[in-house]
Every structure is written in C-alpha cells, then in structure tokens.
TIFI-258277 format. One record per residue: residue number from 0; residue in one letter; x negated, y, z negated of N, C-alpha, C in turn. Coordinates in nm, 2 decimals, m for minus. Layout:
% residues N
{i->NUM | aa->A | n_px->X | n_py->Y | n_pz->Z | ca_px->X | ca_py->Y | ca_pz->Z | c_px->X | c_py->Y | c_pz->Z} .
...
***
This chain:
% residues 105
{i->0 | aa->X | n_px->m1.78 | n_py->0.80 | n_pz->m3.30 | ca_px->m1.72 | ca_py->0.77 | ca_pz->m3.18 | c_px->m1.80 | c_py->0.81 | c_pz->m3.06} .
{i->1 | aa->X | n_px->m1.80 | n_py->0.77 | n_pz->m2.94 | ca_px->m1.91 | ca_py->0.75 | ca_pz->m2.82 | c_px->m1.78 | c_py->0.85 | c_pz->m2.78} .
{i->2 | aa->X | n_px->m1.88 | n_py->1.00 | n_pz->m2.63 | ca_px->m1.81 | ca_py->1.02 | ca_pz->m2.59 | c_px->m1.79 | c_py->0.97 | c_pz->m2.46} .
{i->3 | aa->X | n_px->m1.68 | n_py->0.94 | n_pz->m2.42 | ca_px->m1.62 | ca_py->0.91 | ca_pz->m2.31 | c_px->m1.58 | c_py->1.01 | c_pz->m2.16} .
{i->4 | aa->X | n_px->m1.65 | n_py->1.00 | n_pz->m2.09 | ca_px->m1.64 | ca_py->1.15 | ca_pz->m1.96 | c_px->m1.60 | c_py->1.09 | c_pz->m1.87} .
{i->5 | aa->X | n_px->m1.48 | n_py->1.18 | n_pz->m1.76 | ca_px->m1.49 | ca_py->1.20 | ca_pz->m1.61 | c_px->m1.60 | c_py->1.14 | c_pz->m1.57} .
{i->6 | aa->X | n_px->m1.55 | n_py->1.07 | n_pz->m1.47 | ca_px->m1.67 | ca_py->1.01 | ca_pz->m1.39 | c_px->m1.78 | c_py->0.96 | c_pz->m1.42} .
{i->7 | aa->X | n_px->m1.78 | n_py->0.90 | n_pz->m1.52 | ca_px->m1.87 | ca_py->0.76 | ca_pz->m1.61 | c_px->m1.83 | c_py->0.62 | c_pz->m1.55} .
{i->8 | aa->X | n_px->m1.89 | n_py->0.54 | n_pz->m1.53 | ca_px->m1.87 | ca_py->0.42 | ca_pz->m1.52 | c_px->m1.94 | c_py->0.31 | c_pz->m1.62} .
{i->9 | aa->X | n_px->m1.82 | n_py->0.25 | n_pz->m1.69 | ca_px->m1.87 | ca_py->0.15 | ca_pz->m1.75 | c_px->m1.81 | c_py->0.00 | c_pz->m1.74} .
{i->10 | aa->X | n_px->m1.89 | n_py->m0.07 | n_pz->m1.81 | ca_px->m1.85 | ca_py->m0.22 | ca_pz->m1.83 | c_px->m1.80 | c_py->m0.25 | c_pz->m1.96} .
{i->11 | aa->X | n_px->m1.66 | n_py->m0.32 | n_pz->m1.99 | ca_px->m1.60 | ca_py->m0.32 | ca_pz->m2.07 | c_px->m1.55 | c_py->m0.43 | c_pz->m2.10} .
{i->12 | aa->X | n_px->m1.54 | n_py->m0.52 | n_pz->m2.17 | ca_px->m1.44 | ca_py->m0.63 | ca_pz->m2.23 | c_px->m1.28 | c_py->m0.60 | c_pz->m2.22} .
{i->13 | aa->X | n_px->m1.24 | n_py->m0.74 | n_pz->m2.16 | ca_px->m1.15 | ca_py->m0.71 | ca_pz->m2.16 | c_px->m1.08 | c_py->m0.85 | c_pz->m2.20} .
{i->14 | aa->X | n_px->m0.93 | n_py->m0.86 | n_pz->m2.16 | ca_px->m0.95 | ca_py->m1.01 | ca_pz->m2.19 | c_px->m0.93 | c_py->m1.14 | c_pz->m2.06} .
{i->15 | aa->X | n_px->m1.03 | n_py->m1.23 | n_pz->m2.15 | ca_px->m1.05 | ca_py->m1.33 | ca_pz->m2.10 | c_px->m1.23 | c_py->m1.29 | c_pz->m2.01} .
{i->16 | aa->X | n_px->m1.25 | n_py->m1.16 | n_pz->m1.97 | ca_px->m1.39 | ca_py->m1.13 | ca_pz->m1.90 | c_px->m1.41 | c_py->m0.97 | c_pz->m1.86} .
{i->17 | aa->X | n_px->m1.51 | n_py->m0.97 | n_pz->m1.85 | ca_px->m1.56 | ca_py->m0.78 | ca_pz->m1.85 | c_px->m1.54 | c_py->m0.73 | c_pz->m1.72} .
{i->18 | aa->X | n_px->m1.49 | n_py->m0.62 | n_pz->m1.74 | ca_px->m1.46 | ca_py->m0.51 | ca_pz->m1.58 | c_px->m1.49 | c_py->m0.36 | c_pz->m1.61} .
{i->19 | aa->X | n_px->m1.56 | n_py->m0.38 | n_pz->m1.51 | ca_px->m1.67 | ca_py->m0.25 | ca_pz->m1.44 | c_px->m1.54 | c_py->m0.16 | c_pz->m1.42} .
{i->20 | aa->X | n_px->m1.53 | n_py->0.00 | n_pz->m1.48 | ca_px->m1.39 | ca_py->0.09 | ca_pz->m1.46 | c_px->m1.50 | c_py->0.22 | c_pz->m1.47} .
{i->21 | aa->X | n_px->m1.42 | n_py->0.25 | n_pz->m1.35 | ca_px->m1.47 | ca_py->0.45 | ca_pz->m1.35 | c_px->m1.34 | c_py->0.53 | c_pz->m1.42} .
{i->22 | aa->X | n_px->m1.40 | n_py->0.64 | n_pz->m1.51 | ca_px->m1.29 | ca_py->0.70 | ca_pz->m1.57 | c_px->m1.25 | c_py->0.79 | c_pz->m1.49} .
{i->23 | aa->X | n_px->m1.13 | n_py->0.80 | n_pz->m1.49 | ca_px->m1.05 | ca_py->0.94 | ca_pz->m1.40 | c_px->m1.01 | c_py->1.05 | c_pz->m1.48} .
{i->24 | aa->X | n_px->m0.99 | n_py->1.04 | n_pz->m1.63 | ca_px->m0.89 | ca_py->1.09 | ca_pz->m1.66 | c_px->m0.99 | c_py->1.21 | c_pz->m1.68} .
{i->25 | aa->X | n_px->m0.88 | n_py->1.31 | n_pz->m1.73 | ca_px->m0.93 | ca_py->1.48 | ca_pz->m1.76 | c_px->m1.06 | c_py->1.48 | c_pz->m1.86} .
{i->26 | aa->X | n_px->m1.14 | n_py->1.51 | n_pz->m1.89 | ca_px->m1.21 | ca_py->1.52 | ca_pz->m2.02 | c_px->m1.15 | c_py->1.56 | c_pz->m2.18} .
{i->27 | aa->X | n_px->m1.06 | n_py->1.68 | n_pz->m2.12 | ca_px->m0.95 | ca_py->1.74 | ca_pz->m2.21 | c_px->m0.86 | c_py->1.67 | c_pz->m2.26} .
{i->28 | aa->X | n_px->m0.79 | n_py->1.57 | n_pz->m2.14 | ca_px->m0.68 | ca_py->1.52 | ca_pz->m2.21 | c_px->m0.75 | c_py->1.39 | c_pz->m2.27} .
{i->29 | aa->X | n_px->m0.84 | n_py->1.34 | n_pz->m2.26 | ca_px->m0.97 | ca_py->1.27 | ca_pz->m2.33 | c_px->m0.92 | c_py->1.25 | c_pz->m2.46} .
{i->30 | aa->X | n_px->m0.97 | n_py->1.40 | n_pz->m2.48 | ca_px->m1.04 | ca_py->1.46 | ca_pz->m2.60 | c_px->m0.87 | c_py->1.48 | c_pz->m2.69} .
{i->31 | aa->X | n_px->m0.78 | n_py->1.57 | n_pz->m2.64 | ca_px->m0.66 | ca_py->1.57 | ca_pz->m2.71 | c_px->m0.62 | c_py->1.46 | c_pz->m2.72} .
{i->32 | aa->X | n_px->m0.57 | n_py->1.36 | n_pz->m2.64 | ca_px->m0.49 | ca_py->1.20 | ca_pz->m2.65 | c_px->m0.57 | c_py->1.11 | c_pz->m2.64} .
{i->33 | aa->X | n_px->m0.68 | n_py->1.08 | n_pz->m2.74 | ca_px->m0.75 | ca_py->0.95 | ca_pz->m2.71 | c_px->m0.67 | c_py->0.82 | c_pz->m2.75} .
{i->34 | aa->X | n_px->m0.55 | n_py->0.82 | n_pz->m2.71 | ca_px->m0.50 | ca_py->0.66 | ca_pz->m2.76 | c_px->m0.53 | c_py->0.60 | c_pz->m2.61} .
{i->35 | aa->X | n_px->m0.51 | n_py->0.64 | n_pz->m2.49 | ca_px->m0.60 | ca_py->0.56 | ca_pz->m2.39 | c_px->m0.66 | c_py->0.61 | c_pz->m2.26} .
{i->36 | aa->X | n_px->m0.77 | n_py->0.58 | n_pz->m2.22 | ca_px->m0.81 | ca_py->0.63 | ca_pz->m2.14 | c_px->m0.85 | c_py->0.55 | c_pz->m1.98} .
{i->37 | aa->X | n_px->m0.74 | n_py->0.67 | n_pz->m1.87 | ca_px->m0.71 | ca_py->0.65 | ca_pz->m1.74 | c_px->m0.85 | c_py->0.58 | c_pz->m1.67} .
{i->38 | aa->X | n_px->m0.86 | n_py->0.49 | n_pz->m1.57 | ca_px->m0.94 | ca_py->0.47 | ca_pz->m1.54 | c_px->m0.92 | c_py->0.31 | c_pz->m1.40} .
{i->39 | aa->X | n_px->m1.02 | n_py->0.39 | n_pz->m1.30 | ca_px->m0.94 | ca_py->0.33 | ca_pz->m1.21 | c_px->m1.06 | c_py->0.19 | c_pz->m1.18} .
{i->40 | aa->X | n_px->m1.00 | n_py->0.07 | n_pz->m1.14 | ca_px->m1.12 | ca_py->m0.09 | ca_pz->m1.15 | c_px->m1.20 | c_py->m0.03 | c_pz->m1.05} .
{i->41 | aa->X | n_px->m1.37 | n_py->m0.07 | n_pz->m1.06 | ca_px->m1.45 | ca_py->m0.05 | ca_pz->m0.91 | c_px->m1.50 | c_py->m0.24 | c_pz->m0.96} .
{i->42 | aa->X | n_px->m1.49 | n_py->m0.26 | n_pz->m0.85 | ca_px->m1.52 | ca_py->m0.40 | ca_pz->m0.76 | c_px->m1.67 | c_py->m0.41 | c_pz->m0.75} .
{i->43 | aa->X | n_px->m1.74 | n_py->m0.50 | n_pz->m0.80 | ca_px->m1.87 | ca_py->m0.47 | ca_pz->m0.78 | c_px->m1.91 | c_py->m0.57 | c_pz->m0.65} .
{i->44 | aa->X | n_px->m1.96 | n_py->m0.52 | n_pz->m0.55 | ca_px->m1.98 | ca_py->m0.58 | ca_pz->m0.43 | c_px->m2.10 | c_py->m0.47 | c_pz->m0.33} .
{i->45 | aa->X | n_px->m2.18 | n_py->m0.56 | n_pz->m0.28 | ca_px->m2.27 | ca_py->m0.50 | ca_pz->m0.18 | c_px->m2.23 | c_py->m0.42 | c_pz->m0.07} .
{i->46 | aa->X | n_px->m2.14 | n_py->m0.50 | n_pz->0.02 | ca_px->m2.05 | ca_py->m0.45 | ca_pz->0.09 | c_px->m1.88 | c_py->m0.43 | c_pz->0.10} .
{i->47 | aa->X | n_px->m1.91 | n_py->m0.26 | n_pz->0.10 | ca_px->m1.71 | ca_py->m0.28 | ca_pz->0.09 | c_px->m1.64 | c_py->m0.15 | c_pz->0.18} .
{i->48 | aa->X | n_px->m1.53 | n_py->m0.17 | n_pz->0.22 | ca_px->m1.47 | ca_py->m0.07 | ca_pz->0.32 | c_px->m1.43 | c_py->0.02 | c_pz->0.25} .
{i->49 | aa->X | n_px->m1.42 | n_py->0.12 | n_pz->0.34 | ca_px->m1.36 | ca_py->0.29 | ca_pz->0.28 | c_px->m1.27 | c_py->0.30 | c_pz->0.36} .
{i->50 | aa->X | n_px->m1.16 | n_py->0.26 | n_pz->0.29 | ca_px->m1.03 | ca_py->0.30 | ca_pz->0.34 | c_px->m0.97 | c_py->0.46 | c_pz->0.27} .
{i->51 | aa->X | n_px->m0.83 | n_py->0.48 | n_pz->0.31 | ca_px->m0.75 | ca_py->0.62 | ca_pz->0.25 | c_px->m0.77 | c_py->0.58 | c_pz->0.11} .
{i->52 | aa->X | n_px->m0.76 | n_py->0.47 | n_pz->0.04 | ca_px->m0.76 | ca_py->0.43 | ca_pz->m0.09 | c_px->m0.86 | c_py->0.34 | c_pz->m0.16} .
{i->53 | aa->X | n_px->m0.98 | n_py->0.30 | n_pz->m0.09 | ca_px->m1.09 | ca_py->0.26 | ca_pz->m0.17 | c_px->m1.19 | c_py->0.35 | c_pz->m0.09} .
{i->54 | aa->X | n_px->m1.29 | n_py->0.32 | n_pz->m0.19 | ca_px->m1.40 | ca_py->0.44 | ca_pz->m0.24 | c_px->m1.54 | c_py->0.36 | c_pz->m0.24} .
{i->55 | aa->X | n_px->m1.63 | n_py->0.33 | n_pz->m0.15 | ca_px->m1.75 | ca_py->0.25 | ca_pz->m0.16 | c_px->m1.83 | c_py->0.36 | c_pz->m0.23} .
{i->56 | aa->X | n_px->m1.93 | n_py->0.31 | n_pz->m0.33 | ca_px->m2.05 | ca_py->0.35 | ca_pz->m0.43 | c_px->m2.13 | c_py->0.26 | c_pz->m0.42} .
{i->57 | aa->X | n_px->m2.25 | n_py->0.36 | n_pz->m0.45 | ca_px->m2.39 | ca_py->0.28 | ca_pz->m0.44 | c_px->m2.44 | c_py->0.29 | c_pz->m0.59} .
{i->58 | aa->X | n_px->m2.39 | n_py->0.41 | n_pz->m0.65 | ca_px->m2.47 | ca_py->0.44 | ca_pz->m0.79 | c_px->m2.36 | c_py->0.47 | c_pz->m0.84} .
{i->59 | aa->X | n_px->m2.35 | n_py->0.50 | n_pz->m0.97 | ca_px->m2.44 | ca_py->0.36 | ca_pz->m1.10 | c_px->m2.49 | c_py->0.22 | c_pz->m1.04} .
{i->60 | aa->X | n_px->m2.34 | n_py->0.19 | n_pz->m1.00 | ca_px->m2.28 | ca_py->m0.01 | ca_pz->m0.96 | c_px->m2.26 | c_py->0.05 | c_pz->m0.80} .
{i->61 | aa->X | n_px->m2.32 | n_py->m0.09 | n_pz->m0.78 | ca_px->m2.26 | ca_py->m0.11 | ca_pz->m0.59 | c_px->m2.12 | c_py->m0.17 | c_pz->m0.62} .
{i->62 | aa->X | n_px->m2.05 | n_py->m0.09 | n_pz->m0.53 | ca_px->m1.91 | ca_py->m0.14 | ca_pz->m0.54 | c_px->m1.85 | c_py->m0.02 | c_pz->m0.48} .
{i->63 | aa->X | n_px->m1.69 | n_py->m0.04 | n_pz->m0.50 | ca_px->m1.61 | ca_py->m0.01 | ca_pz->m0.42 | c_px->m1.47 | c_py->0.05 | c_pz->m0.56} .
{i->64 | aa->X | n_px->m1.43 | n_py->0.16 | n_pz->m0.56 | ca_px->m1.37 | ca_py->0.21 | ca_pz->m0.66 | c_px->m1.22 | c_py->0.23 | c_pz->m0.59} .
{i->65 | aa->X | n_px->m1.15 | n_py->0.10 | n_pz->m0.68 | ca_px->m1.02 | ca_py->0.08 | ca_pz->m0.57 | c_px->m0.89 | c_py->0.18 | c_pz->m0.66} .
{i->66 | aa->X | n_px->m0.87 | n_py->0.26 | n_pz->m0.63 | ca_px->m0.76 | ca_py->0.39 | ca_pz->m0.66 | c_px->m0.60 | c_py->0.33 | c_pz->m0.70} .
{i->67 | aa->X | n_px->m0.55 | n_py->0.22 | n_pz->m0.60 | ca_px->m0.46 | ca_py->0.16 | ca_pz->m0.67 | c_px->m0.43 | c_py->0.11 | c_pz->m0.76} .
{i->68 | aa->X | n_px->m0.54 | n_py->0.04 | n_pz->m0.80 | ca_px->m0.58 | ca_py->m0.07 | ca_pz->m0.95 | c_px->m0.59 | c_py->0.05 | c_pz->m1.06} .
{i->69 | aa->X | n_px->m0.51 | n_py->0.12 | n_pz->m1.14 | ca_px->m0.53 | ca_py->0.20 | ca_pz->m1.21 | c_px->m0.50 | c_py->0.15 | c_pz->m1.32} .
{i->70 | aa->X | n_px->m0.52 | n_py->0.18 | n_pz->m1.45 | ca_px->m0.52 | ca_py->0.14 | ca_pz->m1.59 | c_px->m0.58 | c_py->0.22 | c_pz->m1.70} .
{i->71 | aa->X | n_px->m0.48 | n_py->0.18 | n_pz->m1.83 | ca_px->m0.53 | ca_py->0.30 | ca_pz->m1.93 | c_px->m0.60 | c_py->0.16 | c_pz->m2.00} .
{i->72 | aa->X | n_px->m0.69 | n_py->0.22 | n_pz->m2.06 | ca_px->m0.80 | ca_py->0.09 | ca_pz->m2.19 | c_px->m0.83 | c_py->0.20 | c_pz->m2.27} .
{i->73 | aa->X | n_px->m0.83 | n_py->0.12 | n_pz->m2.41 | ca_px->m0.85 | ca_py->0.18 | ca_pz->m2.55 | c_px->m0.96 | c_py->0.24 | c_pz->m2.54} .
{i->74 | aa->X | n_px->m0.99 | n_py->0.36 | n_pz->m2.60 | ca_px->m1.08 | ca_py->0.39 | ca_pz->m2.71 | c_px->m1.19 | c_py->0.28 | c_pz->m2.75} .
{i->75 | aa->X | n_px->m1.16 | n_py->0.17 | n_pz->m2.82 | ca_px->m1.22 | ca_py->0.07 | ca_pz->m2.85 | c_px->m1.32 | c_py->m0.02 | c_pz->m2.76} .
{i->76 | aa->X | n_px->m1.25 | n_py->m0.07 | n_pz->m2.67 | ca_px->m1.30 | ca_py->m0.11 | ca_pz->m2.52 | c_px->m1.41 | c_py->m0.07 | c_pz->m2.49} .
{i->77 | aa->X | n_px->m1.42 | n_py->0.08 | n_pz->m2.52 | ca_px->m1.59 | ca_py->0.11 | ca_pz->m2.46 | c_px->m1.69 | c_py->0.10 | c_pz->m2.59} .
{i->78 | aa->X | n_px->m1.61 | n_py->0.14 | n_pz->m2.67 | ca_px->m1.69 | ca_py->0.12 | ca_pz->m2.78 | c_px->m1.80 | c_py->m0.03 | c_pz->m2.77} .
{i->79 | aa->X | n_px->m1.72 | n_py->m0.12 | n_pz->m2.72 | ca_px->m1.74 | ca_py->m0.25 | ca_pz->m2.71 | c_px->m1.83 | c_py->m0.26 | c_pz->m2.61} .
{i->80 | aa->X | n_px->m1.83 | n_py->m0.19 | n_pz->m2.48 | ca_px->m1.88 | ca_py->m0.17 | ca_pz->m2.38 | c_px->m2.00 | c_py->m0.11 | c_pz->m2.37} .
{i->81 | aa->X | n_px->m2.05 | n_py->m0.07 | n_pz->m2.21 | ca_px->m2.15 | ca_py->m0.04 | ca_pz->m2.19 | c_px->m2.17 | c_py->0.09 | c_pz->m2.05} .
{i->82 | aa->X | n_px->m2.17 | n_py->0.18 | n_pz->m2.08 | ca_px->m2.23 | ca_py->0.28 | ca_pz->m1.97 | c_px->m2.34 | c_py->0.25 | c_pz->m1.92} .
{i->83 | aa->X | n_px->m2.29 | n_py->0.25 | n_pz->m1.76 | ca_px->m2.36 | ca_py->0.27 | ca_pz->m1.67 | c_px->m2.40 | c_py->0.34 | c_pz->m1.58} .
{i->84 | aa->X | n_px->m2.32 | n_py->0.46 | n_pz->m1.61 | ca_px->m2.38 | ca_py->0.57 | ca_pz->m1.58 | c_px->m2.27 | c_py->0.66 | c_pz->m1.52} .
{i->85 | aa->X | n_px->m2.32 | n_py->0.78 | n_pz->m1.41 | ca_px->m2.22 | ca_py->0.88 | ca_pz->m1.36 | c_px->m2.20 | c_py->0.86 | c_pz->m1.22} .
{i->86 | aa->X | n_px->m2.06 | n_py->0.88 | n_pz->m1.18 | ca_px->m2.08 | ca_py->0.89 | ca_pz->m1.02 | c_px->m2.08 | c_py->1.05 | c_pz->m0.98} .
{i->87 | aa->X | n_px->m2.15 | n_py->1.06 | n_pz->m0.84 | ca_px->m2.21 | ca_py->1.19 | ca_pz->m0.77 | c_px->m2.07 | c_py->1.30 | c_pz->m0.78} .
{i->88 | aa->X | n_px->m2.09 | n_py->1.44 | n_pz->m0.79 | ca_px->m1.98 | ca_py->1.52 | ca_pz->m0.76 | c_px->m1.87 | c_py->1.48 | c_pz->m0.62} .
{i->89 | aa->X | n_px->m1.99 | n_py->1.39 | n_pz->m0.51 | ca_px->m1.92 | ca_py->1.41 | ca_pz->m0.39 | c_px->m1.82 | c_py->1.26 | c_pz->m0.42} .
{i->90 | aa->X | n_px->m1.90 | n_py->1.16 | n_pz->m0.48 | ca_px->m1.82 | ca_py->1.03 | ca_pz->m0.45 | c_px->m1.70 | c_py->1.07 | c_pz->m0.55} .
{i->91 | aa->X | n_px->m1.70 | n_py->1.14 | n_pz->m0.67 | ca_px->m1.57 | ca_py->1.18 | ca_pz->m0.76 | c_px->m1.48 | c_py->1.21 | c_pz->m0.68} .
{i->92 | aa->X | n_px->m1.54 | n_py->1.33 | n_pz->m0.59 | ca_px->m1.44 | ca_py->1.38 | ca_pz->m0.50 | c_px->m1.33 | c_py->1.31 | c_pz->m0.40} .
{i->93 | aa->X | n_px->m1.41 | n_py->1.24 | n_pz->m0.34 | ca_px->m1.36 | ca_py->1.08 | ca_pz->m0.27 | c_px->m1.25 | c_py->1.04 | c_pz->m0.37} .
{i->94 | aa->X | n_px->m1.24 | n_py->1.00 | n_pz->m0.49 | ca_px->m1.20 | ca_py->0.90 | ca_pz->m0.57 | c_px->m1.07 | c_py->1.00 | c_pz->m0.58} .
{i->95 | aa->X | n_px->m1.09 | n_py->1.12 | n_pz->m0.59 | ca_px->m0.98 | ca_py->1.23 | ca_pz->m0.62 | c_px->m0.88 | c_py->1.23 | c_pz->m0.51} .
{i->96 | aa->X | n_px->m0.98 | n_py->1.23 | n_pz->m0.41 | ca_px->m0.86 | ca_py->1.23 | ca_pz->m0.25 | c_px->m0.74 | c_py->1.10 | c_pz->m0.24} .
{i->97 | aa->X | n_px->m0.85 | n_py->1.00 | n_pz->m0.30 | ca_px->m0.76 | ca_py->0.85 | ca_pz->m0.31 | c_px->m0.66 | c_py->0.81 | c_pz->m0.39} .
{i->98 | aa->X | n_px->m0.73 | n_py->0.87 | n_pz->m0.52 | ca_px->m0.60 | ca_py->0.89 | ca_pz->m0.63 | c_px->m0.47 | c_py->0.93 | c_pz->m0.58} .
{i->99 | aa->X | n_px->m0.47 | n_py->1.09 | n_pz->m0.49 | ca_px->m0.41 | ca_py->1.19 | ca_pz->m0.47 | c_px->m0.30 | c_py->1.09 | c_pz->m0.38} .
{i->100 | aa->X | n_px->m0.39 | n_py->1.03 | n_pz->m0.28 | ca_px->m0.27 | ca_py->0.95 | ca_pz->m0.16 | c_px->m0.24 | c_py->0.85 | c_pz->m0.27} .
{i->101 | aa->X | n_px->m0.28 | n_py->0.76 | n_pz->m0.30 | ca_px->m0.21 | ca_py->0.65 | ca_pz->m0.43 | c_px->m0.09 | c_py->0.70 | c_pz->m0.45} .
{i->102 | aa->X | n_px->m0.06 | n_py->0.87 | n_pz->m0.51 | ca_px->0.01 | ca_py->0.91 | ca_pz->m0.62 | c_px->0.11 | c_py->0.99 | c_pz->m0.57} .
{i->103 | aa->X | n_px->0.06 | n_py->0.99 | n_pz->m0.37 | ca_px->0.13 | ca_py->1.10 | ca_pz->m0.37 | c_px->0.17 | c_py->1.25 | c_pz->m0.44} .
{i->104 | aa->X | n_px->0.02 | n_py->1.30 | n_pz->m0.44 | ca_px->0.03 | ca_py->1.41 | ca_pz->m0.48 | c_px->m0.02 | c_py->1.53 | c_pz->m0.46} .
***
C-alpha cells in the first residue's frame, strides 16, 4: 500500500473524470482509519482569488485549494492515482485557517 500524507496533492480517478485533491486529514488518523481519506478539491487554474476560504498555490499544481469542497476518497483512488507532490508548511497553513472558518472551528 502507497503511503498517503498531510499535505500531498494528488490526481485521482474518479468517476466519470480525475480530480486534483490536497489531503487534509491527520497522518494518524490516516494510518488508524484508512477506510477514507479527508481531502479538500484544488481547482487547477493560473489565476485564482484568495478569499477567507480559498487558498491560491503555485506548487505542486497551479491552482487554488477550495476548503468548502471537502471529501473523503478511498484508499484505492490513490492507489489509482498519481502524486504530485507537497504543499509548503506556509500554504498548509493557509488551508488550515480556511478549513477552520469552513468548520467553524
């Protein structure tokens, strides 16, 4: 089994067509509950707004890491998929702020 981390972004199959998803979830609760793993859509686009709730990225993917669009996907899904790499401690950070107002938390 591939492992799957915090703040990885990959491209994944899904159905009907593949979407680019940054993982959010814990590494731990990863690792304890792998039946699915949290992870929020990034939008791949050149240019995109930073609002309270989206998140513009340059690296891995240009795009924009939207906090509301949230979703769990299999285990399997990445298997299928493809890493593209990590986002920076700072842009995680961002993504955490965004989550946080999403979630109210």
């Amino acid at each position: 089994m591939i492992e799957i981390q915090r703040g990885s972004v990959w491209r994944i199959p899904t159905v009907g067509r593949e979407r680019t998803v940054l993982v959010i979830e814990n590494n731990a609760v990863i690792r304890l509950h792998p039946g699915g793993i949290v992870c929020a859509l990034v939008q791949e686009a050149e240019d995109a707004r930073d609002t309270l709730v989206t998140v513009p990225i340059k690296r891995p993917v240009a795009g924009v890491v939207m906090a509301p669009d949230i979703s769990g996907f299999r285990p399997e899904r990445f298997e299928q998929g493809k890493l593209e790499g990590y986002l920076s401690s700072e842009d995680m950070e961002r993504v955490d702020r965004a989550v946080r107002a999403v979630l109210d938390l």
